[in-house]
N, C-alpha and C positions, 0 to 999 in steps of 0.2 A: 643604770641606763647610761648610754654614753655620751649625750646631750645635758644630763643634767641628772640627781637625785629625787624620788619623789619622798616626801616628810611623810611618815605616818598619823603624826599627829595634828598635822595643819590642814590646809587647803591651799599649798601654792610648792612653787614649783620654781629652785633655780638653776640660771645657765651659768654658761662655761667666763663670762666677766662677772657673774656677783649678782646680776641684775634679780629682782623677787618679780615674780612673774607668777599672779593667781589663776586659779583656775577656780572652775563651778562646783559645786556639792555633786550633781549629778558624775562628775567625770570623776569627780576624788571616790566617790563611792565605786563604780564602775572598777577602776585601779585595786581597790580593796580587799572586794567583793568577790573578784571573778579575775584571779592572777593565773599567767599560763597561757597557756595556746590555746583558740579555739577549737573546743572537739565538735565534729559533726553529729548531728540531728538526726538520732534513730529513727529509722523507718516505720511507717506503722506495720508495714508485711514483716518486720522482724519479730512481733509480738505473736505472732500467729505461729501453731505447729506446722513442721512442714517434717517431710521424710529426708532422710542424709544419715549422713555418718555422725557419730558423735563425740563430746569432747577427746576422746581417748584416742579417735581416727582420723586425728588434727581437724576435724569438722569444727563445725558451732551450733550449737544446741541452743537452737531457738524455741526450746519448749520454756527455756527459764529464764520466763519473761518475769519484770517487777511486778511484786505481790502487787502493789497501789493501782496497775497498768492492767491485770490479769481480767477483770471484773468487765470493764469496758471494751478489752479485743475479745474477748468469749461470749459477748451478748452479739444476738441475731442483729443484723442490719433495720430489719424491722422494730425491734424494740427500742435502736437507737432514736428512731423520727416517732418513736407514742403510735407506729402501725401496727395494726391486727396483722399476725401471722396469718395466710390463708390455708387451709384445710389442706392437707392427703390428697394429690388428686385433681388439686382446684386451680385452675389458670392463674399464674400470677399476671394480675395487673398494676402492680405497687413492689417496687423495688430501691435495693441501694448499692451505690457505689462509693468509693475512694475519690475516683472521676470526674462523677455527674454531679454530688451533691452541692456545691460550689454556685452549679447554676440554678439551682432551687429545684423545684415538683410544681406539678400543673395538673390537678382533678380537673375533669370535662366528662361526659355524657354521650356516647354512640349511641343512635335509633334508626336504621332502616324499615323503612314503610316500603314493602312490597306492594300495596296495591297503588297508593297514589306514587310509586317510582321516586321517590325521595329517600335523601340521607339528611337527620336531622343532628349537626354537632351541638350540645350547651354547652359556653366556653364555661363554667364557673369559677375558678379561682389561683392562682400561685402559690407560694412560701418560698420564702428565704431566696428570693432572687439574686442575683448574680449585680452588685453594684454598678452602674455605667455610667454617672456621672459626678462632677467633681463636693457634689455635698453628700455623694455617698448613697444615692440612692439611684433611682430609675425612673423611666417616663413608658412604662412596658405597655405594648399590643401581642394580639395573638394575628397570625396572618393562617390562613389554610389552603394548601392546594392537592388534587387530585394528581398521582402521578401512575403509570405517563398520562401525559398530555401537559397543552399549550400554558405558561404561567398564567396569562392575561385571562384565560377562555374559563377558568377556574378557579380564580383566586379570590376568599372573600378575608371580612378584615372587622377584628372588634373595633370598640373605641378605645382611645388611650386614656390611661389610669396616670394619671399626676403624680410626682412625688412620693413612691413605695415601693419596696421591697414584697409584700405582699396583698396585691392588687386583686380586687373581688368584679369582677364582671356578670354573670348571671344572664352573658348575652346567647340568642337559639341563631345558629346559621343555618343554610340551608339548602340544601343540592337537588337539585332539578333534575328530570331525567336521565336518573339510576337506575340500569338494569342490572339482573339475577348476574350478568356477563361480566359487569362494572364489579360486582362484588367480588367476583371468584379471583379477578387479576389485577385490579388496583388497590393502590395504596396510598393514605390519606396523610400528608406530611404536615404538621404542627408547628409552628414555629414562634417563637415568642422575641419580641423587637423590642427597642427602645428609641423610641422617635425624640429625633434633634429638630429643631428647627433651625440652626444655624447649618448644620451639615448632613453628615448623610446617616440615616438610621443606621443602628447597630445591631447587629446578630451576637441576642445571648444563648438562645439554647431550642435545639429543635425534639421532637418525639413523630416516629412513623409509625402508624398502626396498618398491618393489613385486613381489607375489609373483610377480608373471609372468615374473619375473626369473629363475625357478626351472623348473630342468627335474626333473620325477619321477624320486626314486632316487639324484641325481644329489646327492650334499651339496656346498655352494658355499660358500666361505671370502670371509671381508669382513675388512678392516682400515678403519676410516674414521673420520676425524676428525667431531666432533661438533658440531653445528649450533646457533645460538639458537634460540629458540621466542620467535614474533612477540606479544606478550601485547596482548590485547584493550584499549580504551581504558577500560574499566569493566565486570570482566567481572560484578558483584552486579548491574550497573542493563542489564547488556544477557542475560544467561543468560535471562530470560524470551521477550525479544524473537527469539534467536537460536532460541528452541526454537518459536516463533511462527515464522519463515522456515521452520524445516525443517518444520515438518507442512504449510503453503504447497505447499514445494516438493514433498514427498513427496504429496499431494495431485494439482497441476498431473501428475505424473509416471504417475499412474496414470490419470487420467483421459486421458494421451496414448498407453498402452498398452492399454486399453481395460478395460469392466468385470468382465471375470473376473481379475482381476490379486488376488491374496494377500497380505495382510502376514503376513512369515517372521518369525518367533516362539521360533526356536530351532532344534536338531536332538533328533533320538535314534536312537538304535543298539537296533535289534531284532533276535533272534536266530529264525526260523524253521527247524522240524523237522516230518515228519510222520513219527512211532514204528509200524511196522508190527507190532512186537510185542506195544504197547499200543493199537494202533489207535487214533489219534487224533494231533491236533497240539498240538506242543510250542511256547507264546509264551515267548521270554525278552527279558523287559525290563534290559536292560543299563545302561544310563547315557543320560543325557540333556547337553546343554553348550550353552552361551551364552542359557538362558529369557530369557525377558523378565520383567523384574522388575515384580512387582507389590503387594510392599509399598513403606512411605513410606522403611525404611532403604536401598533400594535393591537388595533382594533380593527372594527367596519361598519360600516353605515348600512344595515342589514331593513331589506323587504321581502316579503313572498309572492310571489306567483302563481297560482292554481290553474289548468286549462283541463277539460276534459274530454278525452279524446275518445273517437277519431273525432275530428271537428272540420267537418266540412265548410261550414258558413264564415269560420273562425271569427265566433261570436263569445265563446266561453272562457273569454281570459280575462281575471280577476285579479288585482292589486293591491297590497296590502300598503300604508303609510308607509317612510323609511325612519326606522329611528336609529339615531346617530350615535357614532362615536362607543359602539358596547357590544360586546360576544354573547349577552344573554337579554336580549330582546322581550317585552309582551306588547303582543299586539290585541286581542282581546277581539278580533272584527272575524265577522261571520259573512259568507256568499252564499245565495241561492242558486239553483240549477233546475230551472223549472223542467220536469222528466216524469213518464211513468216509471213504475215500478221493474216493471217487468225491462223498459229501452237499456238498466242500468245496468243489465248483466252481464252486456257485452262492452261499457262502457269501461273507463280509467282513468284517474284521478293523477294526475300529474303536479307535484308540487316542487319549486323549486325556491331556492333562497339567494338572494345576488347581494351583491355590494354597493351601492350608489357611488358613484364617480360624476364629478362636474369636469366637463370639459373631454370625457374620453368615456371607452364604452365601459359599463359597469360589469364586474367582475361575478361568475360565477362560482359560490359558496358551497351547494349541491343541494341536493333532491331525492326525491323517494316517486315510489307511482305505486298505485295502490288499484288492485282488480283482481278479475280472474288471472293474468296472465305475470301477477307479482308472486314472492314465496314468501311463505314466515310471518313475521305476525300482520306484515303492510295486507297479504292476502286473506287472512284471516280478519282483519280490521273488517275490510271490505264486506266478507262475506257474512259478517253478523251483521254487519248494517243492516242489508238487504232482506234479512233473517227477522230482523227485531225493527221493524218498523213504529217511529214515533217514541224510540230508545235514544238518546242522548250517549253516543258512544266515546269514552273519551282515551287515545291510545299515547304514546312515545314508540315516533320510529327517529331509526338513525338515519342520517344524512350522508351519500355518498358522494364520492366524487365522478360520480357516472352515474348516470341513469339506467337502466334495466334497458335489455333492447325493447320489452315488450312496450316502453309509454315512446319509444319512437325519436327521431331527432331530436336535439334541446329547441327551443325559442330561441328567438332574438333577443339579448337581452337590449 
């Protein structure tokens, strides 16, 4: 060395005046141990066969990998995590990667209910999470949104698991007004977080399942390793611009679908009755889920509206409470309409959803109208009402941002 000699048989080390100058056991050992230049760290892809040339056609022959090494890169990825290989044939929903495994695996639970219009997720469990904080472990949540659509309007969120790497939850979410429609083209994105309280949560690993994946009734089980999320180059200086491409696109898309096309604005669940002993029909307003937000917090202060037209006296306009500050509202309150049977067939259910505003006018949400002169299922709603009298009918329509010409101008809001 040119600074000084290292002793083989001591633990110190002198310079160029004489001076003894010790060192620790660790570093004398290190010196010893491991003399030479650092060689780089084989890949684990070098253990694997691959096709090429070989030694002879200046290649390298990555088939002759170490005897010790050969055992571990030749077993299935599955066998590495103790997983059941799945059958010939059989959808994988448990896999591995090089990549992913760093940031752990997430079992959970798919259930769509086609008749009650629900998607049921159970979060139940982790492994080997991805460490996020400085004692080496995690403070992990699962967050869930619907995509497309609004983050706020669909996003629901376990509890947080304290201090693990492998966090058991057992919690059921739960989605509201899913149609056959919701299933065929959205996709349900997973994300698993680690909440700080001094700063800002942390993104360990996400998994997208599309729902089409899903057969009605049928609950489908997942084990699957957890994914990065590709982060934007500067998402402050491009959130503008990307929200500028999607109204673009959302734009081009409608005008290639032609001009009657609606922007959906949400759902709601209405209850249909017509009381033969009270003569007349019974609305109940049940709950509404995924509004479209229309204050700046990214929510709205949502009510409903019902009138029943034509309304000459304009007597039939009904009110629901406003409750604050949320995209997925229950209101639970029911309206009479005292009517024969028969007056109803010419009549129209007009309901609409607004926004509460203090100090300015309140903002419209959207609406549906339900009668002879609606299409789809709002007109079909209607017509078994009138069909099944003293039947408690309970539907989900979607919310437009227009009303049908047939239910007429909007209200006042």
């Amino acid at each position: 060395m040119a600074s000084g000699t290292v002793q083989s048989q001591g633990c110190c080390m002198r310079g160029r005046r004489g001076d003894r100058m010790t060192i620790n056991i660790q570093e004398h050992m290190a010196i010893n141990v491991c003399p030479g230049p650092i060689r780089p760290i084989r890949q684990i892809s070098d253990y694997f066969p691959r096709p090429g040339p070989g030694p002879e056609g200046g290649g390298r022959d990555f088939r002759a990998a170490p005897a010790r090494l050969a055992p571990l890169a030749l077993a299935p990825p599955a066998a590495l995590l103790g997983a059941t290989t799945p059958e010939d044939g059989a959808e994988v929903d448990s896999y591995d990667s090089d990549d992913t495994t760093a940031l752990g695996m997430l079992e959970f639970d798919l259930l769509y209910d086609q008749a009650s219009c629900t998607l049921h997720c159970s979060i139940l469990r982790a492994k080997g999470l991805k460490p996020m904080d400085f004692n080496g472990l995690a403070d992990p949540y699962v967050k869930l949104h619907l995509l497309p659509g609004a983050c706020k309007a669909n996003k629901l969120k376990t509890k947080t698991q304290r201090n693990t790497l492998n966090p058991v939850w057992n919690e059921d979410l739960t989605y509201s007004g899913i149609t056959d429609d919701d299933i065929t083209h959205k996709v349900l994105r997973i994300s698993v977080c680690d909440e700080d309280k001094l700063s800002h949560n942390e993104f360990i690993g996400e998994i997208r399942v599309p729902l089409r994946r899903l057969k009605p009734s049928q609950k489908k089980h997942f084990n699957i390793c957890l994914e990065r999320q590709v982060p934007l180059a500067s998402p402050s200086s491009m959130s503008a611009a990307l929200r500028g491409i999607s109204c673009y696109l959302k734009e081009l898309e409608q005008a290639e679908q032609g001009p009657g096309l609606l922007e959906e604005r949400g759902r709601i669940l209405l209850s249909l009755s017509y009381s033969s002993r009270r003569r007349g029909l019974l609305v109940g307003i049940v709950r509404c889920a995924h509004l479209a937000a229309m204050d700046v917090n990214g929510y709205s202060d949502p009510y409903v509206k019902t009138y029943l037209r034509p309304d000459v006296d304009k007597k039939s306009k009904h009110k629901t409470c406003v409750k604050k500050k949320t995209l997925n509202p229950e209101f639970n309150e029911d309206f009479f309409y005292e009517m024969e049977l028969s007056a109803l067939a010419t009549k129209t259910l007009e309901v609409t959803v607004w926004d509460y505003d203090i100090g300015k006018s309140n903002d419209f949400i959207g609406g549906v109208s339900l009668g002879p002169g609606a299409r789809g299922e709002a007109r079909k709603h209607w017509s078994d009402c009138l069909q099944q009298p003293d039947a408690a009918l309970e539907r989900w329509h979607t919310l437009t941002s227009e009303l049908p010409p047939a239910a007429g101008a909007l209200p006042s809001a």
